[in-house]
KOLFI-893367 format. One record per residue: residue in one letter; x, y, z of N, C-alpha, C in turn. Coordinates in steps of 0.2 Angstrom, whole numbers, plus 5000, padded with zeros to 4 digits. Layout:
N
AXYZXYZXYZ...
! end
This chain:
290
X551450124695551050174699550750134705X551150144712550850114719549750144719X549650084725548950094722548650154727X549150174729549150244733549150314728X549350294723549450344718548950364713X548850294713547950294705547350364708X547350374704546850444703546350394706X545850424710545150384715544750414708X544050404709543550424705543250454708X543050514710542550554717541850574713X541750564707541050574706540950614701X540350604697540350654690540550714689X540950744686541050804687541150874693X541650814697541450824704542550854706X542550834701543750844703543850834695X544550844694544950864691544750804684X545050794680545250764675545250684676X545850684679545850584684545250584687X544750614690544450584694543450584692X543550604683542650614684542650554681X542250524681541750464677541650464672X541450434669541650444660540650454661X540450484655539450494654539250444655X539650404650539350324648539150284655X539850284660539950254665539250264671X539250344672538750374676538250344673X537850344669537350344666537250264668X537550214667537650134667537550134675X537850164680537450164686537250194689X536750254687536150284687535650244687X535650184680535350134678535150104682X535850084685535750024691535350004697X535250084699535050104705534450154705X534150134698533550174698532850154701X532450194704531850194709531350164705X530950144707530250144705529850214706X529550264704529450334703529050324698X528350314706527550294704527350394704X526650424700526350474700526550474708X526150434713526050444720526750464722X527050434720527750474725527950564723X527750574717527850634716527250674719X526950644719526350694721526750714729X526950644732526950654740527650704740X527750734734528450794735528350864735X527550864733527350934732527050964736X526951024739526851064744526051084743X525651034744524951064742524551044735X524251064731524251024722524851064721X524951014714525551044710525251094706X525751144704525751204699525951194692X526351144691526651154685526651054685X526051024679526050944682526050914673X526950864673526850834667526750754667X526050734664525850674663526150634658X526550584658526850524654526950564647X527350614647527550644642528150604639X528150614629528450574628528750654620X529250644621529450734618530150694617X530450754611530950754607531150794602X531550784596531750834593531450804584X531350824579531250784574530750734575X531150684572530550634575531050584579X531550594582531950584588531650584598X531550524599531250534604531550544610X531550594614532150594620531950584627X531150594627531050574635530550544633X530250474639530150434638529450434641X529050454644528350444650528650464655X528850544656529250564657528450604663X528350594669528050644672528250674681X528050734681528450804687527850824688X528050834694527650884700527950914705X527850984703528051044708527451094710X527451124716526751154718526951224718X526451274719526551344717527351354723X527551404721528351424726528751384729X528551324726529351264727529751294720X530151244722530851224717531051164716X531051144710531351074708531751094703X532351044705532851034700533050964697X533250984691533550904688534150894685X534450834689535250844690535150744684X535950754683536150684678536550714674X536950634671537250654666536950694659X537550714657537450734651537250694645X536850714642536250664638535750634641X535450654646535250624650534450644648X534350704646533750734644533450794649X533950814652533650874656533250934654X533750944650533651024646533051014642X532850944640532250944635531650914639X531650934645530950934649530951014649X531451064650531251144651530951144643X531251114638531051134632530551104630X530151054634529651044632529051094635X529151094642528551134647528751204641X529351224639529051294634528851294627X528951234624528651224618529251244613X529851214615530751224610530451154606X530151094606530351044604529751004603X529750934600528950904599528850874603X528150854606527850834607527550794606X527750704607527250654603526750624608X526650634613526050594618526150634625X525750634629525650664636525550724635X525350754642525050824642525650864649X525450914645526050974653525251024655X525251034662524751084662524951134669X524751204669524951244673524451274675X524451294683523951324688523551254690X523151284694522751234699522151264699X521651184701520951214701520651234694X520251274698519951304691520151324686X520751344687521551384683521851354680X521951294680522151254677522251234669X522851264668522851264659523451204655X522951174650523351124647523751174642X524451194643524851214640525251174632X525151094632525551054628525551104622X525151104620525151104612525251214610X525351214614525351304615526151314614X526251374609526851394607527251444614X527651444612528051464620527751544620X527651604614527351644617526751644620X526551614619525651594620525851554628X526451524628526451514637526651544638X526951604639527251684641526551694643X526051724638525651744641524951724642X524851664642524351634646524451604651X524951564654525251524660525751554662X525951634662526651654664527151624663X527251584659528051564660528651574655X529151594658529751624655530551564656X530751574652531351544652531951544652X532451564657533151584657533651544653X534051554648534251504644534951504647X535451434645535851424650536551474647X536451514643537251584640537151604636X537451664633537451724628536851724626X536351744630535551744628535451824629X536051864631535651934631536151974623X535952024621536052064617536752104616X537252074616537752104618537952174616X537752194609537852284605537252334609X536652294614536352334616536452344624X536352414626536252424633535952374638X536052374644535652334648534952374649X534752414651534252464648533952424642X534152434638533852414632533752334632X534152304633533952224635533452194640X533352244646532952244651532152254644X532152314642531652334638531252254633X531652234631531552174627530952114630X531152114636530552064641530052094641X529752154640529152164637529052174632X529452174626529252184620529052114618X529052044621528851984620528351984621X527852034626527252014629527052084626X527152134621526852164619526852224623X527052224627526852304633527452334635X527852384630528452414629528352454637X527852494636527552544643527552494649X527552444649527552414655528152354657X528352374652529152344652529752404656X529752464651530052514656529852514661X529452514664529152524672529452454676X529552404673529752364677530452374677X530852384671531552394673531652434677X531252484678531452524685531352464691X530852444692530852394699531552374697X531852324693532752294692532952324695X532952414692533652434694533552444700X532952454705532952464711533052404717X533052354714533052274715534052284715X534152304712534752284710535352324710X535552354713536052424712536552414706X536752334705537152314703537052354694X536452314692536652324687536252394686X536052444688535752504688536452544684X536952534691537452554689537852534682X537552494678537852464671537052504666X536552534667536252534664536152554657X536752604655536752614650537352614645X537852544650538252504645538052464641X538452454636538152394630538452314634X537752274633537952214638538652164637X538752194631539752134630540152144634X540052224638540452234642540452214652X539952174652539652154660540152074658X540252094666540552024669540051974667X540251894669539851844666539351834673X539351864680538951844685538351904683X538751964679538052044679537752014672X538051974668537551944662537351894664X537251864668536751794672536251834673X536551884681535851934682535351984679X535751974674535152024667534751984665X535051934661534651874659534051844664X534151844670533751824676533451894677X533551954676533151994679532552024671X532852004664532452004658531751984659X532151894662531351854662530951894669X531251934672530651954678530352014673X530452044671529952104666529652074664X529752024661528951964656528251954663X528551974669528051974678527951874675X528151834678528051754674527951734681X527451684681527251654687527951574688X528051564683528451484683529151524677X529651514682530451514680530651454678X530851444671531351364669532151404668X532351384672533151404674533651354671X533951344666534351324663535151344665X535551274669536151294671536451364674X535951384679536051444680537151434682X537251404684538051424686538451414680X538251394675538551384669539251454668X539851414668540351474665540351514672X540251534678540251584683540751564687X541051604690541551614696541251584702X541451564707541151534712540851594716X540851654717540651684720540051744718X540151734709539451774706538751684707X539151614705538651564708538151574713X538651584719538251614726537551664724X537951714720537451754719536851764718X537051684709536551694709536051644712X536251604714535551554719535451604723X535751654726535351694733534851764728X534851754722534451774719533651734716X533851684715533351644715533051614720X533451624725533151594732532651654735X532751704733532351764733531751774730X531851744723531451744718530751684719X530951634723530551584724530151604734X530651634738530351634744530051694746X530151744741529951834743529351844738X529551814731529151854726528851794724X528751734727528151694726528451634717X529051654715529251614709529051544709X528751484705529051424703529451414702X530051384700530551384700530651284695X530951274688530951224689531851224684X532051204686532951204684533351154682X533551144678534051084674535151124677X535451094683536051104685536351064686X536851054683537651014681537951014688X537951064690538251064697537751044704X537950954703537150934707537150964714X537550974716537450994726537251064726X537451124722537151184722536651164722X536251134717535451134714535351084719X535451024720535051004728535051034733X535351084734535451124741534851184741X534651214737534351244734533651224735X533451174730532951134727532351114733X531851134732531351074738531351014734X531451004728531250914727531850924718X532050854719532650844715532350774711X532550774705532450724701533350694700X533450654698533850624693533850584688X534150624682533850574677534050534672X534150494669534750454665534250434657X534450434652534150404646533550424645X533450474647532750504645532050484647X532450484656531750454661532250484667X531550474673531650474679531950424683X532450444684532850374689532650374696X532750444701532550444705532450504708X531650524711531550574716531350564721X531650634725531650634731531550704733X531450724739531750814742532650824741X532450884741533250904739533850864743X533750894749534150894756534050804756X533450764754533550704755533950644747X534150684743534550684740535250664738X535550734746535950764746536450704749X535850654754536050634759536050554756X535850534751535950464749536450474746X536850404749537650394746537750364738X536950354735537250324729537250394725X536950434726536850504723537650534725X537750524732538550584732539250524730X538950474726539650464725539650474717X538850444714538950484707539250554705X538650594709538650684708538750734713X539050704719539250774724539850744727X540150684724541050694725541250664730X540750634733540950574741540450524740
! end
């Protein structure tokens, strides 16, 4: 094979078969290239005080420890995302701020000011409803033998207010024509972009001040994807969301994103602003394909 021929490498899961990076590879130079990512620089990402602030947390599963002195800051209606390889520990920073996983040191806390609540040790319904936060998980999270109506119903039946659950499905359906019009099919039968949007429109009937968005493009067509970040994008600029997100597809979620982590072995390798990210060449030849 002429050297014209050899499959190039464009970046983690970024092209075809020939062309991604093996985990291992990516991770070995994420390493390489990781920052020094003192408290002060996170601070200096936040839009005001942070809303949602994790100090040297150190969390896992058993007694398996998966993040490391692990600490974020995001401020009320920003959006942060965290992009890396797989095993890297994304998902188990969402799972920690909800309480999926253990916690052996450091603290998570939410709100500002005098509002300010140390959530660590609080079970995820008890941060449903003391800290607002809800959890989009990343597939088959809705009910599929039940109507969308009736699954809409369920985001309240978590916070205990059946009555004010139906009153918000109405806000959905009205928000949403899309799935209005599905409201009384059983959810197996929605496309994979109108079972994103139930999913995302569930966690709005719990009313949550802070969204952990889990792989929202997972499995989606490129044109319900769209959808849904112009949903979220909604969700953070209109309706005042938090927004904190774990996406495989790093350029969606930096584009997106006001402040972007990277993360490799169960630490922060490198943050930055999304858009400032977007534009460093050791990041786009990892994770956005040039």
């Amino acid at each position: 094979m002429s050297d014209k021929e050899k499959p190039g490498i464009s970046g983690y899961g970024s092209g075809g078969v020939d062309a991604v990076i093996s985990v291992d590879e990516v991770t070995r130079q994420v390493a390489s290239i990781a920052e020094e990512v003192t408290p002060e620089k996170l601070d200096g990402l936040v839009a005001g005080e942070p809303y949602v602030t994790i100090e040297s947390l150190n969390a896992g599963y058993g007694k398996m420890e998966i993040l490391h002195n692990i600490s974020l800051r995001v401020g009320r209606r920003q959006s942060l995302c965290l992009i890396g390889p797989n095993g890297a520990g994304k998902s188990t920073v969402l799972h920690a701020i909800f309480g999926f996983n253990n916690i052996f040191s450091g603290n998570i806390w939410v709100g500002q000011g005098a509002d300010k609540l140390d959530v660590t040790r609080l079970s995820p319904n008890e941060k449903l409803k003391k800290a607002g936060i809800a959890y989009i998980l990343q597939d088959k999270s809705v009910f599929p033998g039940m109507t969308v109506e009736e699954n809409l119903w369920m985001g309240g039946f978590l916070k205990n207010q059946p009555a004010q659950a139906k009153k918000a499905a109405e806000m959905v359906f009205d928000k949403y024509p899309r799935l209005a019009a599905r409201r009384k099919h059983q959810a197996k039968v929605l496309s994979g972009g109108e079972r994103r949007l139930l999913e995302i429109s569930r966690a709005l009937v719990m009313d949550p001040e802070v969204l952990l968005v889990d792989e929202p493009s997972i499995g989606l067509e490129p044109r319900f994807i769209d959808m849904v970040f112009e949903i979220l994008h909604d969700l953070q600029h209109k309706d005042g969301k938090t927004i904190v997100m774990v996406e495989q597809n790093a350029k969606k979620g930096l584009e997106f994103a006001d402040i972007g982590y990277v993360m490799v072995s169960g630490e922060i390798a490198i943050a930055g602003r999304g858009r400032d990210l977007l534009d460093n060449p050791k990041v786009g030849q990892l994770f956005l394909g040039g």
